[in-house]
C-alpha positions as CSV (number, residue, x, y, z in Angstrom):
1,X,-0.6,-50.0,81.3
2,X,2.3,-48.8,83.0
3,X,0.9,-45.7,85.8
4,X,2.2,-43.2,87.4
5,X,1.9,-40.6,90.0
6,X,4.3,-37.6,90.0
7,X,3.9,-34.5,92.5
8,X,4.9,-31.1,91.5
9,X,4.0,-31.9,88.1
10,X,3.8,-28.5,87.0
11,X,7.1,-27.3,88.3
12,X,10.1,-26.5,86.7
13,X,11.8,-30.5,86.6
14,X,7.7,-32.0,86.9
15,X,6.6,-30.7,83.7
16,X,9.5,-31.8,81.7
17,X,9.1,-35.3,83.1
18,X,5.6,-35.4,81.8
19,X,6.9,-35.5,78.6
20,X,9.6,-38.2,79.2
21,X,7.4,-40.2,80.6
22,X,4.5,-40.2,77.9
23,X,7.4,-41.4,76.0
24,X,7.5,-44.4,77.8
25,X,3.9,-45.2,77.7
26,X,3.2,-44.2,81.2
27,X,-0.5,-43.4,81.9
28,X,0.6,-40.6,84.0
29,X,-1.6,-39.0,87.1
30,X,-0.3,-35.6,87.8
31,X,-0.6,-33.5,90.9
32,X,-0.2,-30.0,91.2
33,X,-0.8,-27.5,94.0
34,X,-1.7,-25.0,91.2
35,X,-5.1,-25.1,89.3
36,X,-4.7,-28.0,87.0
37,X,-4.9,-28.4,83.1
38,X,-7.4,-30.0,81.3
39,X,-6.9,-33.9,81.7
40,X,-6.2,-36.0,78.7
41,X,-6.5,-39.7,77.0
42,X,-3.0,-40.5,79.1
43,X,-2.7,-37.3,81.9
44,X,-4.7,-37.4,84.2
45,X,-4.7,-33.7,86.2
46,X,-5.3,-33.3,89.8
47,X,-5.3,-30.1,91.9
48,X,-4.3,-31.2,95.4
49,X,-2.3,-29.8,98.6
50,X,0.4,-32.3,99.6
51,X,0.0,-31.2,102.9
52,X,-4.1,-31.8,103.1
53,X,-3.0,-35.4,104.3
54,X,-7.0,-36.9,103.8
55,X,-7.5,-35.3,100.8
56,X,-3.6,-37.1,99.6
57,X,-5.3,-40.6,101.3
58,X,-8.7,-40.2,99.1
59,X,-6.2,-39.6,95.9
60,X,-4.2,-42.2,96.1
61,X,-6.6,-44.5,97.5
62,X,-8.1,-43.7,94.1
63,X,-5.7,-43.9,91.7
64,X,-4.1,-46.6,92.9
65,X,-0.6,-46.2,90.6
66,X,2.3,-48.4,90.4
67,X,4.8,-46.1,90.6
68,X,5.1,-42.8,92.0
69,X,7.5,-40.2,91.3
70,X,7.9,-37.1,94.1
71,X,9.1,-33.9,93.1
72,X,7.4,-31.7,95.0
73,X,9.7,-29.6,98.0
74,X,9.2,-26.0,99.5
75,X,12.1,-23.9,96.9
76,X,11.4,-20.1,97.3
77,X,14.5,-18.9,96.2
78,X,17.4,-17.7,98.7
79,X,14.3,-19.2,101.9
80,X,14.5,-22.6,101.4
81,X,18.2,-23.2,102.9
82,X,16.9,-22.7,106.2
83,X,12.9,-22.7,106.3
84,X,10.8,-24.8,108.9
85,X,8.8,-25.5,105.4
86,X,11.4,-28.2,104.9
87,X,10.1,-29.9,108.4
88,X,6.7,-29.7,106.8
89,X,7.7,-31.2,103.8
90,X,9.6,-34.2,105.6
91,X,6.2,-35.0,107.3
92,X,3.9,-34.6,103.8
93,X,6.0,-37.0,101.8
94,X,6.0,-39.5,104.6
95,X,2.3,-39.5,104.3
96,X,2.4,-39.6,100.8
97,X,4.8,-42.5,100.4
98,X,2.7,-44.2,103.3
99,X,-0.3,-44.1,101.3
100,X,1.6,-45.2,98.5
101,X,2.7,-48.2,100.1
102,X,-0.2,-49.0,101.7
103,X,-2.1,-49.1,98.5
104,X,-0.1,-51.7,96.5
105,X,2.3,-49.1,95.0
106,X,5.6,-51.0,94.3
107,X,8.4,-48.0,92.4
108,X,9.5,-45.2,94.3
109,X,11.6,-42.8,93.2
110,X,12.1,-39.3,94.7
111,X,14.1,-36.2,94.3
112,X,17.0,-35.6,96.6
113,X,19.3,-33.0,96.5
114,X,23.5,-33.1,96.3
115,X,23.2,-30.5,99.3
116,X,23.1,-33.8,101.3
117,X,26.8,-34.3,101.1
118,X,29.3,-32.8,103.6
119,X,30.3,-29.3,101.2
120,X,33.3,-28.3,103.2
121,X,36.6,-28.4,101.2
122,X,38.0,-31.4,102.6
123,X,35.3,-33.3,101.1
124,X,34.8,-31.2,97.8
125,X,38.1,-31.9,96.5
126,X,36.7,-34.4,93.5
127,X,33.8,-36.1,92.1
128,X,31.1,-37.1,94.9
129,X,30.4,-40.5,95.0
130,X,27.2,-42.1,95.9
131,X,29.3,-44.8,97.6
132,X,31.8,-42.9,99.5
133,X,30.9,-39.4,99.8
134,X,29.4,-38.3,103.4
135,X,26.8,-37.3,104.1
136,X,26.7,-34.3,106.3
137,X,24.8,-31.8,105.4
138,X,25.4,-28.1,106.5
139,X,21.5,-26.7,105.9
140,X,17.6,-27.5,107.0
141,X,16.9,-28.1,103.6
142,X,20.0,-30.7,102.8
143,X,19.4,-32.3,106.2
144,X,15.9,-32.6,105.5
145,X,16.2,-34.4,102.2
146,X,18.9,-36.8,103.7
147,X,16.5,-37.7,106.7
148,X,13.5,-38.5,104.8
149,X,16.2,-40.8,102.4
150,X,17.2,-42.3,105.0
151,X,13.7,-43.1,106.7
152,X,12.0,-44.2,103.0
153,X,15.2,-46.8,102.1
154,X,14.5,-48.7,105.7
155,X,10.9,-48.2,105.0
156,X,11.2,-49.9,101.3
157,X,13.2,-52.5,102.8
158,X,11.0,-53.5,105.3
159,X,7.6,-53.1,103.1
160,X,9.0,-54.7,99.9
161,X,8.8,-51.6,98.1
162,X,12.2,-50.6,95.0
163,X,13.2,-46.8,96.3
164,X,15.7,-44.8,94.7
165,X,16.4,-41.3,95.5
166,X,17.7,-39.1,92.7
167,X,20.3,-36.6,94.2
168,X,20.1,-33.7,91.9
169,X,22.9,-31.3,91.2
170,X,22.6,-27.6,89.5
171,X,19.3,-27.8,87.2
172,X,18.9,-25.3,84.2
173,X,16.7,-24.8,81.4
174,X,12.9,-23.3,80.3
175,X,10.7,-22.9,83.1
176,X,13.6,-22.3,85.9
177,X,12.7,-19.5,88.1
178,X,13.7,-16.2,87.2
179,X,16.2,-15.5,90.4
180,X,18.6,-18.5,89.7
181,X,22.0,-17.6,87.5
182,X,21.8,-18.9,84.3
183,X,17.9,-17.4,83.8
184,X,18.9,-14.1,85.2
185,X,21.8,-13.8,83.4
186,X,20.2,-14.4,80.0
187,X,17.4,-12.3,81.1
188,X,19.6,-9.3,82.3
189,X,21.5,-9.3,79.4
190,X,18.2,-9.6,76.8
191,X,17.0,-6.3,78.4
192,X,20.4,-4.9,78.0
193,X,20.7,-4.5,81.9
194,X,24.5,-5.2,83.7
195,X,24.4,-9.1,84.8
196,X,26.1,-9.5,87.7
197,X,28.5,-12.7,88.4
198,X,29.7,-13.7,91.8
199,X,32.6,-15.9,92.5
200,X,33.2,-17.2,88.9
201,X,35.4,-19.1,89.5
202,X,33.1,-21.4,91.6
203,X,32.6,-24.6,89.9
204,X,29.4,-26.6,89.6
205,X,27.7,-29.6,87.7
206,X,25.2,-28.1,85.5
207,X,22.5,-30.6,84.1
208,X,19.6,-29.5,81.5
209,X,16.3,-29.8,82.8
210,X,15.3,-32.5,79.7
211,X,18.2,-34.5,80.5
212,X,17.2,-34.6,84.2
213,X,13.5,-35.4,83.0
214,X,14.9,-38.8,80.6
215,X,16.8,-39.8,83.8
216,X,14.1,-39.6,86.0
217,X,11.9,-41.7,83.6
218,X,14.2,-44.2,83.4
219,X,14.6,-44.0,86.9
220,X,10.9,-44.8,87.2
221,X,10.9,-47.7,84.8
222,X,13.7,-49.3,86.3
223,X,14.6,-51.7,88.9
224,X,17.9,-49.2,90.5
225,X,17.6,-48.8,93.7
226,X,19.2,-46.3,96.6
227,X,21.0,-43.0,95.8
228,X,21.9,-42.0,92.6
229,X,23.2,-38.9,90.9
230,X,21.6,-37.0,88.7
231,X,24.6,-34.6,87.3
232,X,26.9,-34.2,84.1
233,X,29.9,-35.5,85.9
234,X,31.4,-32.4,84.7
235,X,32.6,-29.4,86.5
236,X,32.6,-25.3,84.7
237,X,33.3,-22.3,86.3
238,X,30.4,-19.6,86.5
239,X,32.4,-17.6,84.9
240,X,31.9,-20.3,82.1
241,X,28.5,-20.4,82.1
242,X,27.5,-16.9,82.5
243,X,30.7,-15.8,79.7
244,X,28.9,-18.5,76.8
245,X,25.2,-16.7,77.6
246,X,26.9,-13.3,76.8
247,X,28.8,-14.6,73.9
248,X,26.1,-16.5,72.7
249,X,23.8,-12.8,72.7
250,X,26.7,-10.6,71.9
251,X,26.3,-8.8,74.8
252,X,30.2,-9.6,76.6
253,X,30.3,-5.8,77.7
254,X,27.6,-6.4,79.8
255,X,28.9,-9.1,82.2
256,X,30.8,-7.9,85.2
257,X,32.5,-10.5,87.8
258,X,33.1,-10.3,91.3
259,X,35.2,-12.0,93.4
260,X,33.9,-12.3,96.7
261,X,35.0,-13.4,100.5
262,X,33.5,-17.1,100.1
263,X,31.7,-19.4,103.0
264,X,31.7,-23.2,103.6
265,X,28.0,-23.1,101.9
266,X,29.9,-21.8,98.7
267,X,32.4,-24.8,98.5
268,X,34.8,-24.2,95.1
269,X,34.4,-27.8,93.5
270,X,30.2,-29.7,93.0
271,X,30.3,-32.1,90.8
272,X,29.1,-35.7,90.9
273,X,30.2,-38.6,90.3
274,X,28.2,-40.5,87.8
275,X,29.3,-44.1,87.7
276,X,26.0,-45.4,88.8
277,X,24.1,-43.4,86.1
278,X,26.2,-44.7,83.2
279,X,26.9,-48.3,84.8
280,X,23.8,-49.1,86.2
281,X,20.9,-47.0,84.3
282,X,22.5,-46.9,81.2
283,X,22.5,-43.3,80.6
284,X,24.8,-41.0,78.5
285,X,24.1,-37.7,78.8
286,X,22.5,-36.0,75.8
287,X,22.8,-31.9,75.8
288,X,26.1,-30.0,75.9
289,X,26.4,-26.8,78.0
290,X,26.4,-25.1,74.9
291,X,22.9,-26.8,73.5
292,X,21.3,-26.3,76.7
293,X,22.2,-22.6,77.3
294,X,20.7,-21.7,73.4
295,X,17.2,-23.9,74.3
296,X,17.7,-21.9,77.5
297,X,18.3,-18.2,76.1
298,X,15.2,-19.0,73.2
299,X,12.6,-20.2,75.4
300,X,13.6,-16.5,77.3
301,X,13.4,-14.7,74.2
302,X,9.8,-16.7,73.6
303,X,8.8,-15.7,77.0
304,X,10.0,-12.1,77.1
305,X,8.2,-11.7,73.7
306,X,5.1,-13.1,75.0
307,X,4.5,-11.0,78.1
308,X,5.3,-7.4,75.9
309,X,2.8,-8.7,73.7
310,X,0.4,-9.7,76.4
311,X,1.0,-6.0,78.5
312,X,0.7,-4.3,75.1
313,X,-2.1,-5.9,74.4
314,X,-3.9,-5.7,78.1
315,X,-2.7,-2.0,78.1
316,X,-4.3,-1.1,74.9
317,X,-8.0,-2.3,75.1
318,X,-8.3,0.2,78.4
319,X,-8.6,3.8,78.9
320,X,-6.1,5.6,81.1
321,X,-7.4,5.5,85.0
322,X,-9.7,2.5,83.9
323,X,-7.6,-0.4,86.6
324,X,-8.5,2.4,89.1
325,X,-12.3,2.0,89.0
């Protein structure tokens, strides 16, 4: 049996990967900072603070998998850019893949991010390249991710270990938090509330979170090593994405764009270059813009739905003044 360790397993990119990788046969061990679900036959559930370094030793010492995916990162909206939480974080998944290493895991592969790249224009001019592309990043957070690269591919080399480190581009889909774009545009306009878009004209590599969540499992099953690209290869404009979520709800009256004095953190051209995924790992990507951004906008709908129902509900079974006693 195939096993597996993946952290963050409950967040927005770890619990879609749960499902890819059941589909592979893994016998998956999940951690979560959160409570955990109830473990099953082939998901095994742990509740466990990446930073609690002992209680990562015990776990691992434990499980003992063959491969471990890392997902988990500090990613408070609009904070993480600059946090010291990104230092922290650096430190943890050294641990972690220490551990790892130490007992007999072998596959390695963790999330990077494509804020490792140098972002000002000269550089942003075309598709970045895995091969070619610098690496210079311009925040704590970018920085951070390219260190720890950097320190886990000598460290694999030297211990005997296959790394690769998946450099993920603009993630969407169910589950994303509520301040990104694309969710609080669909949001904004379901409530029938103005949605704001700044610098449309900014292009970016949008990827659906399922996608992202096959190319991760392969990722894990594979032999690939180093960086690799986790993006469309395809460029829109936000003015793109956020015009199909309003024509897609009917709602084109409410979407109002701003141009806006732009910095060298807001480059006008992301997008990867995915040679490696298609060459290499095989992979062909699966979900238009278009499919991604109705999965997107119905999950919402199902969510929205849900919490009326659930504040009607809570609301109803109490007499007024009754949360105040």
């Amino acid at each position: 049996m195939k096993r597996v360790l993946i952290t963050g397993a409950t967040g927005f990119i770890g619990r879609a990967c749960i499902d890819a990788l059941r589909q592979k046969d893994f016998e998956i061990h999940a951690i979560s900072s959160q409570p955990a679900p109830q473990s099953t036959p082939k998901i095994a559930w742990y509740q466990v603070n990446l930073h609690d370094h002992l209680a990562v030793k015990e776990l691992i010492a434990d499980v003992r998998a063959g491969s471990l995916l890392h997902l988990a990162w500090y990613v408070k909206h609009g904070a993480y850019w600059s946090s010291d939480e990104n230092l922290r974080w650096v430190a943890s998944s050294l641990n972690l893949v220490e551990e790892f290493i130490n007992n007999g895991g072998q596959r390695l592969v963790c999330a990077g991010t494509c804020a490792e790249y140098d972002w000002s224009e000269r550089f942003c001019r075309k598709s970045l390249s895995e091969k070619t592309a610098l690496i210079n990043p311009s925040t704590v957070y970018g920085a951070s991710k390219a260190g720890l690269s950097m320190i886990i591919n000598a460290l694999s080399k030297v211990r005997g270990v296959n790394s690769a480190w998946a450099r993920i581009f603009a993630p969407y889909g169910p589950y994303e938090p509520q301040e990104k774009l694309i969710p609080n545009t669909i949001v904004s306009l379901l409530q029938k509330k103005v949605a704001i878009c700044n610098n449309p004209d900014l292009q970016r590599d949008f990827i659906f979170v399922d996608d992202i969540a096959e190319i991760m499992a392969r990722l894990v099953d594979s032999q690939l090593v180093g960086p690799i690209n986790i993006a469309s290869g395809q460029a829109v404009k936000l003015r793109q994405v956020v015009g199909s979520i309003a024509s897609l709800l009917g709602t084109e009256n409410l979407v109002e764009y701003k141009a806006h004095s732009r910095n060298e953190a807001e480059p006008p051209l992301l997008v990867g270059d995915i040679i490696r995924l298609k060459d290499e790992l095989g992979y062909i990507g699966q979900t238009t813009l278009e499919e991604g951004l109705q999965k997107t906008i119905a999950w919402w709908k199902q969510n929205i739905l849900n919490s009326v129902v659930h504040s009607f509900s809570h609301s109803s079974i109490h007499s007024p003044g009754a949360d105040r006693a």
